[in-house]
C-alpha atoms as one frame of an Amber mdcrd trajectory, in Angstrom:
protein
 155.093 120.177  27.158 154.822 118.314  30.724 156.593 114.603  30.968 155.024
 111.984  28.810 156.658 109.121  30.852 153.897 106.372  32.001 154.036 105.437
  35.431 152.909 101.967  35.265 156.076 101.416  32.638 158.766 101.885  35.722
 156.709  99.654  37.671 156.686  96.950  34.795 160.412  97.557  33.702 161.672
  97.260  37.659 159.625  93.438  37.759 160.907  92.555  34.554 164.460  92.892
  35.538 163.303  91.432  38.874 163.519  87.908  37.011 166.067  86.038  37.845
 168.914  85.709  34.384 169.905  82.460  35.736 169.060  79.550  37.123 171.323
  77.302  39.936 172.467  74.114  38.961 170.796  71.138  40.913 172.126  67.432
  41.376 175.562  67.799  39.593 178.034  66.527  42.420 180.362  64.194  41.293
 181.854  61.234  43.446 185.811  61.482  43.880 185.857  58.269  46.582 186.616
  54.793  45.412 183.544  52.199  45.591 184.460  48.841  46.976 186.517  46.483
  44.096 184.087  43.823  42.881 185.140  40.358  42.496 187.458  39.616  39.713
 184.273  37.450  37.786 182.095  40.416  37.821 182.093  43.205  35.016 183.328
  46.580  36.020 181.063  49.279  36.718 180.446  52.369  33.954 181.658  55.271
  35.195 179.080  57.833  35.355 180.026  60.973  33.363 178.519  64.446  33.715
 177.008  65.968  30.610 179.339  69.383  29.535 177.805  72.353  30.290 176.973
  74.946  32.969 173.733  73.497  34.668 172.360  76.891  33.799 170.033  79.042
  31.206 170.721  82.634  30.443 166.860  84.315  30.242 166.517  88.283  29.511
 163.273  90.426  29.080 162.550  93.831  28.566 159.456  95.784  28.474 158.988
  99.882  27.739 157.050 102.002  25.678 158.130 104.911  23.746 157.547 107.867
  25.255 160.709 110.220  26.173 160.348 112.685  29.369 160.916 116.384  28.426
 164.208 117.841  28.380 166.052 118.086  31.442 163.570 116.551  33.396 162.985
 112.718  34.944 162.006 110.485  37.590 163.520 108.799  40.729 161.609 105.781
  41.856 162.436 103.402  44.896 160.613 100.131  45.445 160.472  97.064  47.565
 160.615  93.801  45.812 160.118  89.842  46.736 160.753  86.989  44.268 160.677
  83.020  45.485 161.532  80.361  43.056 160.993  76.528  43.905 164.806  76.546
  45.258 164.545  79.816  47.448 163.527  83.351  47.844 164.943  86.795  47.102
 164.342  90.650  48.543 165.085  93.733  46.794 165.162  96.376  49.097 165.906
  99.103  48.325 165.397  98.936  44.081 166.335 102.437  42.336 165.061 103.231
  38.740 166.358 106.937  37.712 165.701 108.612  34.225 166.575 111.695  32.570
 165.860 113.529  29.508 168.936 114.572  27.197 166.777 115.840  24.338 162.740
 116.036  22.613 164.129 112.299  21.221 166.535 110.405  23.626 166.925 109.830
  27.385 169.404 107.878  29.438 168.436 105.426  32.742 169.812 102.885  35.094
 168.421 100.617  37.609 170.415  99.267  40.805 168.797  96.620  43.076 170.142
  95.995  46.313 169.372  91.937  47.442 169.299  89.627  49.809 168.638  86.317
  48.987 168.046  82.498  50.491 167.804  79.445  48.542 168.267  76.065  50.482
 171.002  77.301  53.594 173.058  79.759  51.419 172.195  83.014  52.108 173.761
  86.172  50.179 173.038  90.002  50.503 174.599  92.863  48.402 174.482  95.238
  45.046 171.923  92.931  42.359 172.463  93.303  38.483 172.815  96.634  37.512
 171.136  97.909  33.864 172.144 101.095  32.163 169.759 102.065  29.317 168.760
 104.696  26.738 166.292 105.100  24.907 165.361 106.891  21.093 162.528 107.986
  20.122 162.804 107.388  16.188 158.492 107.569  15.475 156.434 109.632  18.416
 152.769 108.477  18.734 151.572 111.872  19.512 152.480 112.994  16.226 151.184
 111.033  13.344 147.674 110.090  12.384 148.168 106.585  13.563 149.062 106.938
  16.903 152.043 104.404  16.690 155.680 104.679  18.326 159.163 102.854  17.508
 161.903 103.294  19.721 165.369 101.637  20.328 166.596 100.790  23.808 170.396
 100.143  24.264 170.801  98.493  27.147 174.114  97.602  29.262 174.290  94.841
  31.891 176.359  94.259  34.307 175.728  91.300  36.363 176.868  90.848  39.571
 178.273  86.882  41.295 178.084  84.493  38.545 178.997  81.383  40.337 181.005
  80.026  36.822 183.251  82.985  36.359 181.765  84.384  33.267 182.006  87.691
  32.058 179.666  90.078  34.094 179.038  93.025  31.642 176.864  92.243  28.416
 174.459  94.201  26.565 170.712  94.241  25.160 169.450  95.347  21.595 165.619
  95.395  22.285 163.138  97.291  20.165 159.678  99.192  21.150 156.265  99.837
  19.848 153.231 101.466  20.805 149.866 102.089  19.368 147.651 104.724  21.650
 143.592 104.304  21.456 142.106 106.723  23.384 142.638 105.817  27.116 144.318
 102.663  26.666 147.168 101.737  24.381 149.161  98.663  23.037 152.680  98.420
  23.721 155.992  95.685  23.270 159.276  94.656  22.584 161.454  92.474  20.988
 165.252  91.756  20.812 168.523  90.384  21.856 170.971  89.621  24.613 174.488
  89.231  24.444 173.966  86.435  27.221 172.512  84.457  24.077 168.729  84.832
  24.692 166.040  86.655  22.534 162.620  87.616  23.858 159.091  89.572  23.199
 156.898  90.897  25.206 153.578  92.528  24.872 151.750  94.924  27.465 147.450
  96.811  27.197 147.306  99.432  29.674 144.084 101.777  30.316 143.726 104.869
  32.244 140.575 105.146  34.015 138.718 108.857  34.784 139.950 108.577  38.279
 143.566 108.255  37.085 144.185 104.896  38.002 146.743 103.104  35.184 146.176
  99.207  34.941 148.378  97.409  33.015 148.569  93.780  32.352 151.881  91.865
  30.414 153.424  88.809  29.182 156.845  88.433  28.128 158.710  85.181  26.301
 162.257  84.889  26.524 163.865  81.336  24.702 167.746  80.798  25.534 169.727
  80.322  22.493 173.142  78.266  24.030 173.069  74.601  23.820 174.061  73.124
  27.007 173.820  69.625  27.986 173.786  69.721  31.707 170.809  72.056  31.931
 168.944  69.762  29.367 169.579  67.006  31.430 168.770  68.400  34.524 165.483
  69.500  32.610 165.543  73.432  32.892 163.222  75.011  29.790 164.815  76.940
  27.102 161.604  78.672  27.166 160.061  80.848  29.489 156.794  82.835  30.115
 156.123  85.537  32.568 152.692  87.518  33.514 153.004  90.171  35.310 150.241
  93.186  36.267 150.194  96.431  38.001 148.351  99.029  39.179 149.183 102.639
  39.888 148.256 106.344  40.655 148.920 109.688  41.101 148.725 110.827  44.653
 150.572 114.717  44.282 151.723 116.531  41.446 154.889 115.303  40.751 154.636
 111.767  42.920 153.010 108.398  42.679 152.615 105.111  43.716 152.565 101.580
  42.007 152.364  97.722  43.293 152.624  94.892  40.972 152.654  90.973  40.792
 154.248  88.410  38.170 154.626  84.763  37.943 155.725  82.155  35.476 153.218
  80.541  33.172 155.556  78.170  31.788 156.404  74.726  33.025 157.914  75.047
  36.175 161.436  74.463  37.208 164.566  75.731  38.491 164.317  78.921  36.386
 160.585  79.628  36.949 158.629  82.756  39.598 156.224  81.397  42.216 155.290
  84.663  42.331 156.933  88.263  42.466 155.461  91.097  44.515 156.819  94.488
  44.369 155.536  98.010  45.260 156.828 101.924  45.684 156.728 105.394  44.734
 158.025 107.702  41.966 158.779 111.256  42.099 159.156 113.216  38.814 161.448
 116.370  38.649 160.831 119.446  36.791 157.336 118.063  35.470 154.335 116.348
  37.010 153.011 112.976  36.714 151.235 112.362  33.621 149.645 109.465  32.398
 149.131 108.328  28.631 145.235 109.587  28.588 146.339 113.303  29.523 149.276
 113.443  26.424 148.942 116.291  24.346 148.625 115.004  20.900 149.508 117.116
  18.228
C-alpha cells in the first residue's frame, strides 16, 4: 500500500508549532531609587507593588490527522517560516519536520526550527523549540463503513531560552479524529499540555482533480495557570488562530506547500499579525499521495 500521509498536514503541523508558547512580559520594571522625602505634614506615598506572577501565558496547539505512512517509509520536509507579533518579528529558516513509519499502526516524528528573532532592539538567533512525537493509529478511516479515524499523539517538548528559568522539557497528550467524504475530509484535535494549557482545533481539507490539497483551520488554546501579572498587564487566557494552506504534488515522491495564519482573538502581546511559511517535502520509499487517491478497503 503506498504512504497515506497528507501533505497539507506537515504544512499545518510546522505553522501550528510556529506559534509562539509564550508571550514577553511588558511594563514590569520596578524603581530601586529613592524619590525626594516630602515634607513632614504630607502623607507618605503607597508603595507601588508588582502583582506575583510571570508576566507570561503558556499557549500550545496541535493539529494532525490520522493517517500512518507505510512501514519503513516517511517524509523529510524543510521550510521557510516568518511570524511578527505587535512586539517584534521572528524567522525560521531552516524548519525540519521528519517522519517515519515503525509499523501498519504507529510512527515516530520530530520537528527542529532554527530562529532568528527581533522584538524591540534584542535580537536572538539559534536552535527554536524542538517537538518529538508519535503517533497511533487505534481506528483507520479506510477501513470501516464510516470513514472515521482516532489516533493518539504523544508529544515531547523541549523548549529552548525561557527567560524565567523554568523547566524546558514538557509533554503533550492531544487526541485525533477524522471523518473522510469523498475528496474532502474533516479532521481535529483536542488535549493537554504539561505547560498548563488545553486546546482544540478543527481543520476541512479537499483535493481537487488537478491534485491541489486546500486546507483551511482554526485552533483554540485557553491557558489554565492563574497569574496575576499577565492579567494585569492584560494578556488573554484565550487564544484563536486561522491558518490555511495550499499544496501539490510536483514529482513522484516530492511536493510543495505555502501557508498563512493569524490570530482572530483580541490582540495583544501573545497574538500573530500574520505567519507566512512555505517549502517542500520529499517522501522516501513511497510517493506522494493525497487523501482522494487512499485505497479504501
Amino acid at each position: 500500500m503506498n504512504a497515506r500521509r497528507s501533505l497539507s498536514i506537515v504544512c499545518l503541523s510546522i505553522a501550528a508549532l510556529s506559534l509562539p508558547h509564550r508571550a514577553a512580559a511588558q511594563g514590569n520594571s520596578q524603581n530601586h531609587g529613592r524619590a525626594a522625602r516630602p515634607p513632614a505634614t504630607a502623607p507618605a506615598a503607597p508603595v507601588p507593588v508588582q502583582p506575583a506572577g510571570t508576566g507570561v501565558r503558556n499557549f500550545g496547539a496541535w493539529l494532525d490527522d490520522t493517517s500512518i505512512v507505510d512501514p519503513h517509509t516517511g517524509w523529510a520536509g524543510f521550510s521557510l517560516g516568518y511570524w511578527k507579533s505587535p512586539l517584534g518579528h521572528q524567522i525560521d529558516m531552516p524548519s525540519s519536520d521528519i517522519g517515519y513509519g515503525l509499523s501498519r499502526s504507529v510512527q515516530v516524528g520530530f520537528t527542529m526550527p532554527y530562529y532568528r528573532s527581533r522584538f524591540g532592539t534584542d535580537a536572538a538567533a539559534g536552535l527554536g523549540d524542538v517537538y518529538l512525537n508519535a503517533k497511533i493509529n487505534l481506528v483507520d478511516p479506510t477501513k470501516n463503513p464510516q470513514h472515521a479515524g482516532v489516533a493518539v499523539i504523544p508529544v515531547v517538548e523541549i523548549l529552548s531560552g525561557l527567560p524565567d528559568g523554568s523547566n524546558r522539557w514538557h509533554w503533550g497528550a492531544p487526541v485525533s479524529a477524522e471523518i473522510l467524504v469523498g475528496s474532502a475530509r474533516v479532521y481535529g484535535a483536542g488535549g493537554y499540555f504539561s505547560r498548563g494549557a488545553i486546546f482544540g482545533s478543527g481543520a476541512v481539507e479537499w483535493t481537487s482533480a488537478r491534485n491541489y490539497t486546500v486546507t483551511g483551520s482554526l485552533t483554540r488554546s485557553y491557558s489554565l495557570a492563574d497569574d496575576p501579572l499577565s492579567d494585569a498587564l492584560g494578556l488573554n487566557r484565550h487564544r484563536l488562530d486561522a491558518s490555511g494552506s495550499v499544496s501539490r504534488a510536483i514529482a513522484k515522491s516530492v511536493a510543495i506547500y505555502g501557508g498563512v495564519a493569524r490570530t482572530l482573538s483580541r490582540a495583544d502581546a501573545n497574538s500573530t499579525r500574520i505567519s507566512l511559511n512555505a517549502g517542500f517535502v520529499t517522501f522516501f520509499n513511497g510517493p506522494v499521495q493525497t487523501p482522494a487517491r487512499r485505497k479504501r478497503k
